[in-house]
C-alpha positions in Angstrom: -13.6 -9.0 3.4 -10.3 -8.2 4.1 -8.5 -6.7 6.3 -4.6 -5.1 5.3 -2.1 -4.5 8.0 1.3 -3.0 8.0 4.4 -5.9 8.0 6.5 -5.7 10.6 9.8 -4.8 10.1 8.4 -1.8 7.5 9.8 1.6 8.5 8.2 4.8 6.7 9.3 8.2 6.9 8.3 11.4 5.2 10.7 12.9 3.2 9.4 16.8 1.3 6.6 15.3 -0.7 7.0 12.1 -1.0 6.8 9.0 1.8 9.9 6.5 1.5 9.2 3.3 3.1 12.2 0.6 3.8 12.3 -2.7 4.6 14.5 -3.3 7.4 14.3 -7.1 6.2 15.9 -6.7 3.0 16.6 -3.2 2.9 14.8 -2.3 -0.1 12.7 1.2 -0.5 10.0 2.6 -1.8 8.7 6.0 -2.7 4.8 6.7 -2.3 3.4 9.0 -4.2 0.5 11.6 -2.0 -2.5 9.0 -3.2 -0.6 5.7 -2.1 0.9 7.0 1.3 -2.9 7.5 2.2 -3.6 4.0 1.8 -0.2 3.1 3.4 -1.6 5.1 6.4 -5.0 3.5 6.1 -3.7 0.1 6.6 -3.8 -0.2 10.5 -6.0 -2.9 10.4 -9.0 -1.5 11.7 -10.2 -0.5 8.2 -11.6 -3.7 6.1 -13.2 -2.0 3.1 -11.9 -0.5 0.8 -12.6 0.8 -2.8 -11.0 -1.6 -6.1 -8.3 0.6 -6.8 -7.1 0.9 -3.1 -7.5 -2.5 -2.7 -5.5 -3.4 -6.0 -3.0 -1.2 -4.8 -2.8 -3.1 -1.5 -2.2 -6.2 -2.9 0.6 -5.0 -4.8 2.5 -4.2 -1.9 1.1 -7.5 -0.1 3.3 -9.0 -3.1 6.2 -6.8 -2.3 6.1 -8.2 1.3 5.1 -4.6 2.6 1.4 -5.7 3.8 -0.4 -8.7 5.4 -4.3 -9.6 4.4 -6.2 -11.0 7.3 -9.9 -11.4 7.1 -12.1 -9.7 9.0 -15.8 -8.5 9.3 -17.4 -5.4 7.9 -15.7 -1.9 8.3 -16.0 2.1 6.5 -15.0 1.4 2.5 -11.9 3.7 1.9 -11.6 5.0 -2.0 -9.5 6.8 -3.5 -10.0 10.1 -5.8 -7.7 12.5 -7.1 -6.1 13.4 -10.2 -3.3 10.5 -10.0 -3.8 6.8 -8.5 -1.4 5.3 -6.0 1.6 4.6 -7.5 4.6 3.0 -5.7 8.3 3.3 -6.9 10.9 1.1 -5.8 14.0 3.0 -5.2 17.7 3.1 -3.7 18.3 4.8 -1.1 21.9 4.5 1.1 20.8 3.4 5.0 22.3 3.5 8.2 22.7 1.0 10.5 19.2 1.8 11.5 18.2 1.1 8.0 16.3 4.5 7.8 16.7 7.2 5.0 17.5 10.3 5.3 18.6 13.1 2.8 22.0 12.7 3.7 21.6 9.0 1.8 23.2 7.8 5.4 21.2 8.0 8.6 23.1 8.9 12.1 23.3 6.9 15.2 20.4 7.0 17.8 
């Protein structure tokens, strides 16, 4: 089994309906979608199973850098249902020099 943790590095933020998340590495984004920010959430690593399509969707952003797999023992399955899967868009977004988003496009000091 596996178990998906958050990379360091990753900032997320919730922005109206959607949650952005940056990497403060390369400062790329992504927007989540309501389905996908679930499993983004769900990835503390103290959950190890979870359904195919949530675990598809955290490989994908193992690929993108934006989640480590460790293995671990047995855990609660997580699954996902709802009328749209997880879906992860990369976007551009201007950052600060905090590398966060903001609706602004620039985030402030502090």
């Amino acid at each position: 089994m596996t178990r998906w943790v958050r990379s360091e590095g990753v900032v997320c933020e919730q922005l109206d309906n959607a949650t952005v998340l940056v990497d403060a590495r390369s400062g790329r984004t992504w927007l989540l979608n309501s389905a996908a920010a679930k499993i983004w959430h769900a990835c503390d690593g103290k959950l190890t199973r979870f359904g195919a399509e949530s675990a598809a969707f955290c490989r994908q952003l193992a690929v993108l850098g934006l989640l480590a797999a460790e293995p671990a023992g047995r855990g609660q399955a997580v699954c996902f249902s709802g009328p749209a899967g997880p879906m992860i868009y990369s976007r551009s977004l201007g950052t600060g020099p905090r590398h966060r988003p903001s609706p602004r496009g620039l985030s402030g000091p502090g």
